[in-house]
Residue, then its C-alpha position, 0 to 999 in steps of 0.5 A: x557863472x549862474x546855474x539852472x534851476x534844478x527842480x528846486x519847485x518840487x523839493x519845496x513842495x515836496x517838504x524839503x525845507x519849510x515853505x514860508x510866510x512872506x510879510x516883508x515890509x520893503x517900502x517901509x525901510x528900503x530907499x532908492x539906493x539899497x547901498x550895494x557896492x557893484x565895484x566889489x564883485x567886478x574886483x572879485x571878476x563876478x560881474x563886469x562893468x556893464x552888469x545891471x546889478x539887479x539884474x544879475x541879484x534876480x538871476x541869482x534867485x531865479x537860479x536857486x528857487x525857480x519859477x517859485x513864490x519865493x524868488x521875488x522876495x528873495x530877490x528883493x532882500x539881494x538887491x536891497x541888501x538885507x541878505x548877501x550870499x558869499x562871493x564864491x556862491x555869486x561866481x559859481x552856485x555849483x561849487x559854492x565852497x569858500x573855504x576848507x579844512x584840507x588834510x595834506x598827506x604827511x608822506x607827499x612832498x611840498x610839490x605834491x601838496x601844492x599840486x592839491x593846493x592849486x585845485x582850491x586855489x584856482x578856485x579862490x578858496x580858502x586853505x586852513x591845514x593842521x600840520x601835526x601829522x608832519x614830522x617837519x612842519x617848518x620846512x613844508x610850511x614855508x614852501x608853501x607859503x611860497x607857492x601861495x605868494x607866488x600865486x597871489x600875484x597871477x590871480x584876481x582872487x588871492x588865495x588865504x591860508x592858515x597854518x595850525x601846530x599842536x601845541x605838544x609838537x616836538x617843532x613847536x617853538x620853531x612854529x612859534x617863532x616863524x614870523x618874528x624879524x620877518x617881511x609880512x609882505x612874504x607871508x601868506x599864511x596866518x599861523x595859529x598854534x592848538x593849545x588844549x586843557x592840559x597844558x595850561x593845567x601844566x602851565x599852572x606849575x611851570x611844569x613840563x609837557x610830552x611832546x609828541x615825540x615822548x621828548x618834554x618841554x617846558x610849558x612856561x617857555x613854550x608859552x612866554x615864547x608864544x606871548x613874545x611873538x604875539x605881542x612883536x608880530x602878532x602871530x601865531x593866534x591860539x585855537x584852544x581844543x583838545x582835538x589833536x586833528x582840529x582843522x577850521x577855514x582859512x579865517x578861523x570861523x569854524x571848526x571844519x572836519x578833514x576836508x570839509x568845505x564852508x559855505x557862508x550865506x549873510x544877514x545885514x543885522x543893520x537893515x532890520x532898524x524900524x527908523x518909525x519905531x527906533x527899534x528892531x523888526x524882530x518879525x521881519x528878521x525872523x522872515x528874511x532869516x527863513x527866506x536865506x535859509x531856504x536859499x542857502x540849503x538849496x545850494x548847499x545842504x552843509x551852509x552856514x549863515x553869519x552876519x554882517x551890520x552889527x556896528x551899524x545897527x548899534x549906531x542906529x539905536x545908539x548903544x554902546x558897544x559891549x553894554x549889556x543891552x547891545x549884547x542883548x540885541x545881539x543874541x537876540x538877533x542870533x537866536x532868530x537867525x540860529x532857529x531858522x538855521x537849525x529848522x534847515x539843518x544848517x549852521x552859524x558862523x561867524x566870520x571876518x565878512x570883509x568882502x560881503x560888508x565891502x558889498x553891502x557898505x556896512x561894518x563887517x560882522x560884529x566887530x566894534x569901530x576901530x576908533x572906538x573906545x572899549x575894552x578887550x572885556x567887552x570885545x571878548x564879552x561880545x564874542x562869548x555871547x554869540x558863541x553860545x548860539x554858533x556851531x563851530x568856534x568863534x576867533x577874535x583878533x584883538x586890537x593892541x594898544x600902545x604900551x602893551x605887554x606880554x603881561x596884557x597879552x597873557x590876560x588876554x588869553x586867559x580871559x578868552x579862555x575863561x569865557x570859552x572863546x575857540x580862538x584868539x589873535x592880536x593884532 
């Protein structure tokens, strides 16, 4: 499961990535339980029972730096929880990939693309696919949905997907309309559809849209189909792009290219709480920051860095969700971590984190408390301001309250839109 170093000295030495200056200040925050769940990479079938986690995080490092001066402080932030790397980094560095935004060829059958599937399945990786390019969508679209349920029940690692449509395809309310009055249980593809600038130019007058067959149809029932099925079953989600071929991960973290994998490394945002100065060690964050770029670029040129911890370090310095300083804390956060990233040619991305949070036993990525009272302002607010320092898009699902309408919903998308949000889902 852990590979050998391979010359990973010389590429530091040899200025591949920037060598850097450790002051980590472990004792002053670490305590003798780091908070690591060790029963979530048994689940994952990473590690068994009898595994000495610390252990297993120092051959991890040692893998990726070597004999090097990097590999005990990078093994320190493993072990304490200040960074994590994905679960599909731990069960294989070779392959690290965990998701992709794969291109299925229109002409092959729903067999024949399974066949590709199952090459990424196996793996545990996530599938996103746009559809577009199919002149029947649906029909390919529920066999292999099919093949993906089928194989969520023989496999430790289930496999996730996500189904896009163009907004101007001819099938479009069929897409639309693919989970309503349907068992969830039988669904193991998300749906999202395309939505791009010019239809809701078009949905401004109730006027039509071409569809891609050169047929039209209404933008006003394309789209109050679509709040519809939101608010009944919550799907499908809104990606807005006016790229024809958008594809992105299976969770809508980020805009992918045709058959372009996702790499995700983490930074637990709630470690870096100085308790002696009830406030946050920018410097020390700025230091782990260089050490997980450096770990991730070694592993994948192409990584992308997310966070995890965020609700848990608001608590910690008691701000409120959605406040101006708690979004303040946020892109101050996000533009440290951002320049590190860049100084390595990678990227941010921000992600559900469900997994890696589980690990790390903190909140998962920046989303608020479930049991907290806020406004979808200030989720969406929240969302805008790390967009600006992320590469690809940002997706944001939506907590509806009871009583809810099409007519909320409809102000949902339209505040999304306005404050350049790259997805949207309601739950």
């Amino acid at each position: 499961m852990i590979i050998n170093s391979i010359n990973n000295i010389s590429k530091i030495q040899q200025g591949y990535i920037q060598k850097p200056v450790y002051a980590m200040p472990y004792d002053s925050y670490s305590v003798e339980n780091p908070n690591i769940d060790k029963k979530v990479l048994i689940e994952k079938d990473i590690i068994d029972k009898n595994t000495n986690i610390n252990e297993f995080f120092s051959k991890i490092s040692k893998s990726i730096f070597g004999a090097s001066n990097m590999t005990h402080p990078f093994e320190k932030l493993l072990q304490l929880g200040y960074v994590s790397l994905s679960s599909s980094m731990y069960s294989n560095l070779s392959n690290p990939k965990s998701a992709i935004g794969l291109e299925l060829d229109p002409k092959k059958t729903p067999i024949q693309n399974c066949a590709k599937l199952e090459e990424y399945i196996k793996d545990g990786i996530g599938i996103g696919v746009n559809f577009s390019k199919f002149q029947n969508p649906i029909s390919q679209i529920k066999q292999i949905n099919s093949y993906f349920c089928f194989r969520q029940n023989t496999t430790k690692r289930p496999p996730a997907g996500i189904a896009l449509l163009n907004i101007n395809h001819p099938k479009i309310l069929d897409f639309i309309a693919l989970k309503d009055n349907r068992d969830y249980k039988n669904w193991c593809f998300d749906l999202s559809v395309v939505v791009d600038d010019e239809f809701f130019s078009k949905l401004q007058n109730n006027d039509d849209i071409e569809l891609s067959d050169g047929s039209k149809l209404n933008s006003r029932v394309i789209y109050n189909k679509l709040l519809f099925s939101m608010l009944k079953s919550g799907e499908p989600g809104i990606i807005f792009s006016n790229k024809k071929d958008y594809t992105c991960d299976c969770c809508a973290a980020s805009e992918l290219k045709p058959n372009e994998g996702l790499t995700l490394a983490h930074i637990n945002l709630s470690k870096f709480y100085n308790p002696k100065t009830n406030s946050l060690d920018y410097s020390f964050l700025d230091n782990a920051s260089n050490t997980l770029s450096c770990a991730l670029k070694l592993v994948e040129k192409d990584g992308f860095i997310g966070v995890v911890g965020y609700q848990e370090l608001l608590d910690k310095l008691n701000l409120k969700y959605g406040s101006d300083e708690a979004i303040k804390t946020l892109e101050n956060c996000l533009k440290i971590i951002q320049k590190q990233a860049k100084n390595k040619d990678l990227k941010l991305a921000i992600s559900p984190t469900g997994t890696i949070s589980r690990l790390l036993k903190t909140t998962p990525s920046i989303e608020p408390k479930t049991n907290q009272d806020i406004t979808y302002y200030q989720e969406l607010d929240t969302m805008a301001a790390a967009q600006k320092y992320l590469d690809g898009g940002i997706s944001k699902t939506i907590k509806l309250k009871d009583g809810y309408t099409t007519n909320d919903i409809d102000k949902i998308v339209r505040y999304a839109k306005q404050k350049g949000i790259k997805g949207l889902s309601v739950f």
